[in-house]
C-alpha positions in Angstrom: 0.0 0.0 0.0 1.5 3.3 -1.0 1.2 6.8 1.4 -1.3 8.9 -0.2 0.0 11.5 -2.7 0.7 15.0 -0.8 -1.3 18.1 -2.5 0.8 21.0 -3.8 -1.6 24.0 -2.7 0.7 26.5 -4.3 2.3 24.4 -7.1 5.9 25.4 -6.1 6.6 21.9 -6.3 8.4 22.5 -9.9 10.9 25.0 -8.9 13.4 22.7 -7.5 11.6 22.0 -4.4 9.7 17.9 -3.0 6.5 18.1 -1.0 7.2 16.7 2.1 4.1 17.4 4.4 1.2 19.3 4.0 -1.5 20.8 6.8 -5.1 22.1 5.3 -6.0 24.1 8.4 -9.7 24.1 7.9 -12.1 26.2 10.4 -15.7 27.0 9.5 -16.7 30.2 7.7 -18.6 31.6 11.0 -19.9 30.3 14.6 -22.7 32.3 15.9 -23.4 31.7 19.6 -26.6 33.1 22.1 -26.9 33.4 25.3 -30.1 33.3 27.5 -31.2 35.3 30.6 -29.1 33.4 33.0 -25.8 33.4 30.7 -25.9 29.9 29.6 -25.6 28.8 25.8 -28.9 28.2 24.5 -27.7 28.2 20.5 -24.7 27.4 18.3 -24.8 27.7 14.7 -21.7 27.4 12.6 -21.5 26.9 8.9 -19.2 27.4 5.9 -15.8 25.7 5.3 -12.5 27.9 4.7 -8.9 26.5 4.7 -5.5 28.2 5.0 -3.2 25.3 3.7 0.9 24.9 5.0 2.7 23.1 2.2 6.2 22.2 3.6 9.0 21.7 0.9 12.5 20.2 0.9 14.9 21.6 -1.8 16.1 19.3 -4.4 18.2 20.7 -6.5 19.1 24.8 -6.9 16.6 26.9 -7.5 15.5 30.5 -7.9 12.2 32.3 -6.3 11.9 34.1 -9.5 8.5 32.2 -10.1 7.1 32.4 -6.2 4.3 35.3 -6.9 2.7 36.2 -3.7 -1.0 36.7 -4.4 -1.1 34.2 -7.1 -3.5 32.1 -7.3 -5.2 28.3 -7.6 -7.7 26.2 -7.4 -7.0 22.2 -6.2 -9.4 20.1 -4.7 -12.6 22.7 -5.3 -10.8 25.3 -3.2 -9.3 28.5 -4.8 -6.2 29.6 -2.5 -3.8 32.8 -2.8 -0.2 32.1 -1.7 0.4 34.6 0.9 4.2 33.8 2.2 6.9 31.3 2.1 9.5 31.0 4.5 13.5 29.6 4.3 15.5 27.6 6.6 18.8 26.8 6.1 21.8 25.6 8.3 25.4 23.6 8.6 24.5 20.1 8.0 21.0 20.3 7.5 18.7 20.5 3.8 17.1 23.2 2.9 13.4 23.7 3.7 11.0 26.0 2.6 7.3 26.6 3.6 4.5 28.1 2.0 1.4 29.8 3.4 -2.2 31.3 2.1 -5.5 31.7 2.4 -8.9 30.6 0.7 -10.6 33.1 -1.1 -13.6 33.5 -3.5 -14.7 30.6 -5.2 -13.7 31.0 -9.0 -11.3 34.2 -7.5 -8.3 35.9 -9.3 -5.1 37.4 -8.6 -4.9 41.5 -7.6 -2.2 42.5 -6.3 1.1 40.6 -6.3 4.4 40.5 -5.6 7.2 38.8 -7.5 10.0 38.1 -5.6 13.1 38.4 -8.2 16.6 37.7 -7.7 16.8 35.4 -4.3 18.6 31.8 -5.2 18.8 28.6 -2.9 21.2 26.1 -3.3 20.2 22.6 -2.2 23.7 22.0 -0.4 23.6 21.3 3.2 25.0 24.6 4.1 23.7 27.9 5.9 23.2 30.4 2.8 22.9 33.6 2.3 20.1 33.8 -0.4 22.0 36.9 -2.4 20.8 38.7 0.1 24.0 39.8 2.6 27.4 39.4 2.4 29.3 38.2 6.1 33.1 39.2 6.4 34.9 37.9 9.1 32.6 34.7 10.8 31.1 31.9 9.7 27.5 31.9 8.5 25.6 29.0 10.8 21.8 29.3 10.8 19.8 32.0 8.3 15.9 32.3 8.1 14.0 34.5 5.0 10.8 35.1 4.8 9.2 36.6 2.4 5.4 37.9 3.6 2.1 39.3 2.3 -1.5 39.6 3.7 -4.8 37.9 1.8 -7.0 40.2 2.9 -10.7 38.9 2.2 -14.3 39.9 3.1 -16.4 37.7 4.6 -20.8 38.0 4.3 -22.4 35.0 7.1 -19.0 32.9 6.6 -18.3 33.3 2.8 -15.8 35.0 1.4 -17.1 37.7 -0.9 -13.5 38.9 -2.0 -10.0 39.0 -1.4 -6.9 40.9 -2.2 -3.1 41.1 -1.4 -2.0 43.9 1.4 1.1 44.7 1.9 5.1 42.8 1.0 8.4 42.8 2.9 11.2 40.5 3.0 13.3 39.5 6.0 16.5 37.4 6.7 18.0 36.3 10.2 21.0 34.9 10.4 23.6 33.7 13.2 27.3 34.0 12.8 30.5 32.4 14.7 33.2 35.1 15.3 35.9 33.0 13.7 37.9 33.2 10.9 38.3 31.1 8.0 41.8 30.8 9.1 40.2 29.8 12.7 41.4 33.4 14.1 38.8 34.8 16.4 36.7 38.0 14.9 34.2 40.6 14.9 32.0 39.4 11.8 30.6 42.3 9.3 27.5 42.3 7.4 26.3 44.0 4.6 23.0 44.1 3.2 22.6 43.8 -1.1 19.1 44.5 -2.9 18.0 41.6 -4.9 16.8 42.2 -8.8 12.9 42.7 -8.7 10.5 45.6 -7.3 12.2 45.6 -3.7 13.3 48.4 -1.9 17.2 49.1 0.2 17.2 46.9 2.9 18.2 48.2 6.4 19.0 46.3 9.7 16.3 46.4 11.9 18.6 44.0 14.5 22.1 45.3 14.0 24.3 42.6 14.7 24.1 41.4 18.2 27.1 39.6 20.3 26.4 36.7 22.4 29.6 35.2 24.1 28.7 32.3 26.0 30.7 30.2 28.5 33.0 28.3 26.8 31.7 28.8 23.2 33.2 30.5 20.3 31.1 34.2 20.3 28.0 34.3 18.3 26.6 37.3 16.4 22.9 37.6 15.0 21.0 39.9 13.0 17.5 41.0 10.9 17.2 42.7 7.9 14.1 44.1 6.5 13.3 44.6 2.5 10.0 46.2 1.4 8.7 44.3 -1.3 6.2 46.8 -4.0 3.4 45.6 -5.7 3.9 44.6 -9.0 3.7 47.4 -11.9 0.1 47.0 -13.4 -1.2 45.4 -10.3 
């Protein structure tokens, strides 16, 4: 008996990432609840079904993000879904995962507003990356999160959504550093933030870099950067 096949929500699937696991994350559309004189329940209605799927994805082979369009848009298993964020882990030793988040919408509904994501690359080498996004001088890159987020905004009427758009983009990337050489020489690590290809703003550190020096350990450095992602010309 074979597992039963694993729905690609977002159909990222093609871009160099597996489906590993997927979560639907279905509530109902509304719950209505009365109370009587004494403060007791005395009704609970509830109807409509909505889902907000989690698609988790192992890299397996390089790939781009230049086809991840937040806001985009499909419809699998009778449900029409807008992809509303993915996010990036990466660390020494470890594969590369990415997960991908939405909402439902309108039945039969179409994209709005969007935001293509451009020039950010992930390798599928076991290694902490840096997605094209900083540069680290001085330490050695251990741990590094992106994510790359949007809101599906939709309108609901008695538990159905009516309509839907996308609200807002940004990008952000943590990362955790080792204050050590490549020459194994102990260090203050450097980062600099680049600007990926695509309709994103300058980046700026909203956590500058941040030593921790532990007992007996190497010292460790983290950071955040922050990219505002524009909607896409014509949206």
């Amino acid at each position: 008996m074979a597992l039963k096949t694993k729905t690609d929500y977002y159909g990222l699937a093609s871009s160099g990432w597996e489906v590993s696991d997927t979560s639907e994350n279905r509530e109902v559309g509304y719950m209505a609840e009365a109370q009587g004189p004494d403060g007791f329940l005395v009704a609970i209605d509830a109807d409509g079904e909505i889902v907000a799927p989690e698609v988790n994805y192992v890299a397996t082979s390089n790939a781009t993000l230049a086809s991840v369009v937040l806001g985009s848009v499909k419809t699998i298993l009778g449900k029409t879904v807008a992809l509303g964020g993915i996010t990036i882990n990466t660390s020494a030793g470890a594969a590369p995962t990415m997960t991908a988040t939405g909402s439902q919408i309108e039945d039969g509904g179409s994209a709005h507003c969007t935001c293509t994501l451009g020039g950010v690359s992930v390798s599928s080498l076991y290694h902490a990356q840096d997605f094209g996004l900083f540069t680290v001088s001085n330490g050695q890159l251990t741990q590094s999160t992106l994510t790359i987020t949007g809101d599906v905004a939709t309108t609901r009427v008695d538990g159905v959504i009516k309509s839907s758009d996308l609200v807002g983009g940004s990008i952000e990337v943590t990362g955790t550093i080792i204050g050590v050489t490549d020459a194994g020489a102990l260090a203050t690590p450097t980062v600099t933030l680049n600007t990926p290809s695509g309709n994103v703003l300058s980046g700026v550190l909203t956590q500058p870099l941040s030593e921790t020096n532990p007992n007996g350990e190497f010292p460790t450095y983290s950071f955040t950067g922050r990219w505002a992602l524009k909607a896409d010309s014509g949206s």
